[in-house]
C-alpha positions as CSV (number, residue, x, y, z in Angstrom):
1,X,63.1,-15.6,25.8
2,X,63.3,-18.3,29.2
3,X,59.3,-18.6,30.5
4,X,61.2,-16.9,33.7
5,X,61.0,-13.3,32.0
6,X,58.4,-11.0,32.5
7,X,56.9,-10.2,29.5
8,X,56.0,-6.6,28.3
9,X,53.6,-6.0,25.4
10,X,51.7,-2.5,24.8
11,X,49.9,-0.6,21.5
12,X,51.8,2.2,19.7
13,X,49.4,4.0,17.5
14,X,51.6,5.7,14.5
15,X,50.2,8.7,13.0
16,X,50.9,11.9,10.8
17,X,50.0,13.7,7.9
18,X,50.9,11.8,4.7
19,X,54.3,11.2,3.6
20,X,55.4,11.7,6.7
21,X,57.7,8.0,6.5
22,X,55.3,6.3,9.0
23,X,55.1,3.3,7.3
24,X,59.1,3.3,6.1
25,X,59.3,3.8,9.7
26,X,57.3,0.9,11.2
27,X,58.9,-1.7,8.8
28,X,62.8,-0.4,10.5
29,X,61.4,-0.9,13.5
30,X,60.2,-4.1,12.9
31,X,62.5,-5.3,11.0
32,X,61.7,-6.3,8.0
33,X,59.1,-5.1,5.4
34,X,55.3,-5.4,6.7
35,X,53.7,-2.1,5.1
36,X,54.1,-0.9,1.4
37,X,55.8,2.6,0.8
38,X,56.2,4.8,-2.2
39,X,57.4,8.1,-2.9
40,X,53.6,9.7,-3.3
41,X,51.2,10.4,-0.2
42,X,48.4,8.5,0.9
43,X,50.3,5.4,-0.2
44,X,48.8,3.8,3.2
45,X,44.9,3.3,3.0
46,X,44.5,0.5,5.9
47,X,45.5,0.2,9.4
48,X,48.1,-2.4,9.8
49,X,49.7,-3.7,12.6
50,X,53.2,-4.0,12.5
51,X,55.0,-6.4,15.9
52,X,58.5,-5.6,17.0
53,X,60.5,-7.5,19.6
54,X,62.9,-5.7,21.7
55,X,64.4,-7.7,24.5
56,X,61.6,-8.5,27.1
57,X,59.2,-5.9,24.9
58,X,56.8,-7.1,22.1
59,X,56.1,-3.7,20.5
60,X,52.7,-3.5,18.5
61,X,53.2,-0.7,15.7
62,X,49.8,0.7,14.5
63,X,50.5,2.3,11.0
64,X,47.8,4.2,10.2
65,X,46.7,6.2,7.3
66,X,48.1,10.0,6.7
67,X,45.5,12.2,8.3
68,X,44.3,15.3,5.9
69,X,41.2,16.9,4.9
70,X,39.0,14.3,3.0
71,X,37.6,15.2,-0.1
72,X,35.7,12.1,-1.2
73,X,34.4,8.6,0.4
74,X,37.7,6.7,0.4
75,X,39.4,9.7,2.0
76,X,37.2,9.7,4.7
77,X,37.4,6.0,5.4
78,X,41.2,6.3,5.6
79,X,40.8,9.5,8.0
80,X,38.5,7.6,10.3
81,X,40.7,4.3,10.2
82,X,43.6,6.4,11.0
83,X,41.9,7.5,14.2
84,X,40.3,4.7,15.0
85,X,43.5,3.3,15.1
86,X,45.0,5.5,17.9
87,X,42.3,3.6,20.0
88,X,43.1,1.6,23.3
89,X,47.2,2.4,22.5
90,X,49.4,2.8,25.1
91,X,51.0,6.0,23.3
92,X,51.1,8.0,20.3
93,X,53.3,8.5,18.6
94,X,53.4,11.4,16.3
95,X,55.4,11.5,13.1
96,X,56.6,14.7,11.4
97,X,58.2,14.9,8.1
98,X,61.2,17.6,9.2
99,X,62.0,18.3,5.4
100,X,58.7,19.6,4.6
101,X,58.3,21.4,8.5
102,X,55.2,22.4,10.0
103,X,51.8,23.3,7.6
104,X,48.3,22.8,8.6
105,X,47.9,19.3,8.3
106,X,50.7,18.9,10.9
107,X,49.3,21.5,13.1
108,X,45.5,20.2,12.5
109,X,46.9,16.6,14.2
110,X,48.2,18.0,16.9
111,X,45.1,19.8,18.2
112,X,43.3,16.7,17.8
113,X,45.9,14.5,20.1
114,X,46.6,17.7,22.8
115,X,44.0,16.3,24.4
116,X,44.1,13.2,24.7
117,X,45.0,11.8,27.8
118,X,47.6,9.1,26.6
119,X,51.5,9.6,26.7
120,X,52.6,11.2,23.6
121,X,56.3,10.7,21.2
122,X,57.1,13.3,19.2
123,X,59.2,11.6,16.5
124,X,60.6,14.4,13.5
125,X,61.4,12.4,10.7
126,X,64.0,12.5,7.8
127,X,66.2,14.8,9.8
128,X,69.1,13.7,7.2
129,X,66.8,15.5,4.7
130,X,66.1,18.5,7.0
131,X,67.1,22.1,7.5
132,X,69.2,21.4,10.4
133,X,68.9,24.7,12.6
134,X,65.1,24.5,12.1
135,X,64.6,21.3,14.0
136,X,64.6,22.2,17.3
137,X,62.3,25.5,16.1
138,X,59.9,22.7,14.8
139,X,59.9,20.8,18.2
140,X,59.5,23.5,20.4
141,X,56.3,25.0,18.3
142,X,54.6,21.5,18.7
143,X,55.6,21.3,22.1
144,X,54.1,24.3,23.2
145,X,50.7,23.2,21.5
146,X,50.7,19.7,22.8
147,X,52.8,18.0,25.9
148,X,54.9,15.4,24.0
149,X,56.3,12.8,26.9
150,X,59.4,12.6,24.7
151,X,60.7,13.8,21.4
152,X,63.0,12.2,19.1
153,X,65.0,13.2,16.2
154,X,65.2,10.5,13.3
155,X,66.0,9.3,10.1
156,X,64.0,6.0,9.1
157,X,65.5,5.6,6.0
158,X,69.2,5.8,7.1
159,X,68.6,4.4,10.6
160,X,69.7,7.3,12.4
161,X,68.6,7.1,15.9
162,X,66.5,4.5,15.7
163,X,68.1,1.7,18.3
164,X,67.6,4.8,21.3
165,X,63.3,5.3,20.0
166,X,63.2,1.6,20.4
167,X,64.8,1.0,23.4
168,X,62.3,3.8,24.3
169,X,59.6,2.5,23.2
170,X,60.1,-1.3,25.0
171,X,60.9,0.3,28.1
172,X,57.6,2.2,28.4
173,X,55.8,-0.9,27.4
174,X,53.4,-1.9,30.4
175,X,54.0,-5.4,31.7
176,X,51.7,-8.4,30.2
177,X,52.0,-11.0,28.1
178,X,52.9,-11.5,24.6
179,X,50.0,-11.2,22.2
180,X,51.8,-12.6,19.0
181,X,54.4,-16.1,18.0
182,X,58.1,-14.5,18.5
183,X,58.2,-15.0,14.7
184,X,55.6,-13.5,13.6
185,X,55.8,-9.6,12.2
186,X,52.4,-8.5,11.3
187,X,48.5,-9.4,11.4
188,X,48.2,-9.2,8.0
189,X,46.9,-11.9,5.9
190,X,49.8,-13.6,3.1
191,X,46.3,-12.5,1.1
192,X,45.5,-9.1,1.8
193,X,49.6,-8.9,1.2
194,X,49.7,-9.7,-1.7
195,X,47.4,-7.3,-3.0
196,X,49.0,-4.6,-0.8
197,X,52.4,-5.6,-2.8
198,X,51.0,-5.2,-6.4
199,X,49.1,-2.1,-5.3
200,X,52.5,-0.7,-4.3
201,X,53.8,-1.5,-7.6
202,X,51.1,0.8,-9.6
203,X,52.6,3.2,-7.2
204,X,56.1,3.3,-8.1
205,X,55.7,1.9,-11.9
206,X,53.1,4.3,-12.6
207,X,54.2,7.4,-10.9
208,X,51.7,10.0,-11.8
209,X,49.9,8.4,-14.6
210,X,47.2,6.7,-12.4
211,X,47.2,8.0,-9.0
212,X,44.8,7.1,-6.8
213,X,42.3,6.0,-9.5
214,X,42.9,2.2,-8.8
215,X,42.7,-0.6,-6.4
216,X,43.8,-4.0,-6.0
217,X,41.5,-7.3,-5.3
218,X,42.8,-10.8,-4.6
219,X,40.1,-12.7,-6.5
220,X,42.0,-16.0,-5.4
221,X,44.4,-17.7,-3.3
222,X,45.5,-21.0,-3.4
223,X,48.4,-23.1,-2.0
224,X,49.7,-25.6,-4.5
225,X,50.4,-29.2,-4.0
226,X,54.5,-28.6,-5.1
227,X,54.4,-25.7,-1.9
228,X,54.1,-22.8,-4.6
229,X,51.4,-20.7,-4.4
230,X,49.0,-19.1,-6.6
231,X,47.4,-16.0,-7.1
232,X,44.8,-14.2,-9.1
233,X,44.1,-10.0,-8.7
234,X,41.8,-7.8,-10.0
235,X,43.3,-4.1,-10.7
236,X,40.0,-1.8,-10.7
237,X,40.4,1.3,-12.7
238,X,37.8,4.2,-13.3
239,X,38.3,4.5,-17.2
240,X,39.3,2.6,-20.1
241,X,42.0,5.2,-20.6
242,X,43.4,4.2,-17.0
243,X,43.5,0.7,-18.2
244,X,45.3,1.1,-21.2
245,X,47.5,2.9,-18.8
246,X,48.0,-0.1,-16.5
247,X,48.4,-2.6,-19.5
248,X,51.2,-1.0,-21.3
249,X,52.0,-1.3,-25.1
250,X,51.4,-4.8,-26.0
251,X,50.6,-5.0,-22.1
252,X,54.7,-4.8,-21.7
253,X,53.6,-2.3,-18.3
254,X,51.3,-5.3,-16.7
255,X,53.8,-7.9,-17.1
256,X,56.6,-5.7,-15.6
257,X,54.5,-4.8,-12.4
258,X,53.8,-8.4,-11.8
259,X,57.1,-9.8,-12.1
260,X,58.0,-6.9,-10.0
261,X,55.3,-8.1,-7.6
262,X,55.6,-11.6,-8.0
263,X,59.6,-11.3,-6.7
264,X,58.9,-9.5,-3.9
265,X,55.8,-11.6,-2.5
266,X,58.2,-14.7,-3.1
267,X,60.9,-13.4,-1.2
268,X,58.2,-12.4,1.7
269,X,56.6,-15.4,1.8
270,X,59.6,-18.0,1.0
271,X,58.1,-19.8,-1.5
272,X,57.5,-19.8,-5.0
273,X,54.8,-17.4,-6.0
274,X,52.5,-17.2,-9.5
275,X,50.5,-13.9,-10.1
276,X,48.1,-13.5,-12.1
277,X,46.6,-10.0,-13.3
278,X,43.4,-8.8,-15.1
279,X,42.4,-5.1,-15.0
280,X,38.7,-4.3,-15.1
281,X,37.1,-1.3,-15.9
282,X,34.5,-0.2,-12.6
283,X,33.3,3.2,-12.7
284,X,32.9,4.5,-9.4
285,X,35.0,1.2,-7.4
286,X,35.3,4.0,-4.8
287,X,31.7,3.6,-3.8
288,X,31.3,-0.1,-3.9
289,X,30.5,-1.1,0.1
290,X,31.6,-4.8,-0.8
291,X,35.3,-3.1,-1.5
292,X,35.8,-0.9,1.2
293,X,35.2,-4.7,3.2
294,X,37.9,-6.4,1.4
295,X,40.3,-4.2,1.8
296,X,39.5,-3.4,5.3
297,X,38.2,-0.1,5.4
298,X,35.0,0.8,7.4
299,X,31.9,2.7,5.0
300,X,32.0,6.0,5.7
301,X,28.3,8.3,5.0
């Protein structure tokens, strides 16, 4: 970009119910990976901010928790982090899984944003996956509840329609200065990264067997003198049971998640990478105040 340009830079706030592909959907937009995924819901606990370049555009991609009905502390610090992060955006932008349609999650989200006086997307999702005469049913029925500025009919896995919602997007960017280096694709921390990556491989390695009934800490970070880097984590599980679960026989299950970690975060980062786990038993890590800090969540009464 020559200084000459004018610069564009505005806030996209991405929100859903979960499973909706909003986080699959800000790393195509971006580019490259910046937000874990996974097959099961409520994979995203944290607001992360995802930067996309378009041309003269810098497009800041809130991906925000799936919104449902909280059932326990955790949830409702992920609910209130997914609103808070709609805050001061320049539009919302509403993501609908079109395989699974329209239930009361969907249709709870949208009475919360009909109101609100910034320019909405409509964005249906996996329409590769979908019912095909029930899309535009499924637009029209959140359109007449809320006034979407613009709807958009996409597939962020297979990259169908994609380069026409970006070019969307940077054009209704407002005009202002860049607020991130060209080459940089997210606010996240290599740190808080890391443990995002390993958190996302309990998710996939472990499938049903442990849920939701775990988190990650980085205990330590440290760049070595050779330009490696090394890391220690702490996986916090409930039970005993859960960590027997996490170790594997002969702890064959531990090892595999952090080599499966350990190539990815070395691939992100470009340099070599040395993980180490530990899996503690915590009772009741769900209501530790200090936690909800680290992994940057607000405490929610």
């Amino acid at each position: 970009m020559t200084e000459t340009t004018t610069q564009h830079c505005g806030l996209v706030a991405v929100v859903g119910a979960p499973n909706a592909g909003k986080s699959t959907l800000v790393n195509a937009l971006v580019g490259q990976k910046v937000a874990i995924v996974s097959p099961k819901a409520q994979t995203t606990r944290t607001r992360l901010l995802g930067v996309a370049i378009q041309d003269h555009a810098q497009i800041l991609l809130v991906d925000t928790p799936g919104i449902f009905t909280p059932q326990r502390r955790l949830d409702r610090a992920m609910v209130a982090a997914a609103w808070g992060g709609t805050e001061g955006a320049d539009i919302l932008m509403l993501v609908v899984d079109a395989k699974a349609g329209l239930g009361p999650k969907v249709t709870d989200i949208v009475e919360g944003l009909k109101d609100r006086p910034e320019p909405k997307y409509l964005v249906l999702n996996k329409v590769d996956l979908a019912d095909k005469p029930k899309l535009l049913l499924h637009a029209e029925r959140l359109n007449e509840v809320c006034t979407f500025a613009e709807t958009w009919f996409i597939s962020a896995a297979t990259g169908d329609g994609l380069p026409q919602l970006k070019n969307a997007l940077a054009a209704a960017m407002p005009e202002g200065p860049w607020h991130y280096p060209e080459d940089q694709v997210s606010d996240a921390s290599e740190r808080a990264l890391a443990a995002e990556v390993t958190r996302e491989q309990l998710y996939l390695q472990l499938h049903e067997e442990l849920p939701y009934a775990s988190a990650v800490e980085t205990e330590s970070y440290k760049d070595r003198p050779d330009g490696s880097v090394e890391i220690h984590q702490q996986i916090l599980v409930e039970r005993p049971t859960q960590r027997a679960i996490v170790l594997g026989k002969g702890g064959s299950r531990i090892r595999t998640i952090g080599e499966s970690a350990r190539t990815e975060l070395a691939a992100l980062m470009d340099k070599p990478v040395h993980l180490y786990l530990h899996v503690k038993v915590k009772p009741g890590w769900d209501e530790d105040r200090e936690l909800y800090r680290d992994i940057g969540l607000d405490w929610v009464e």
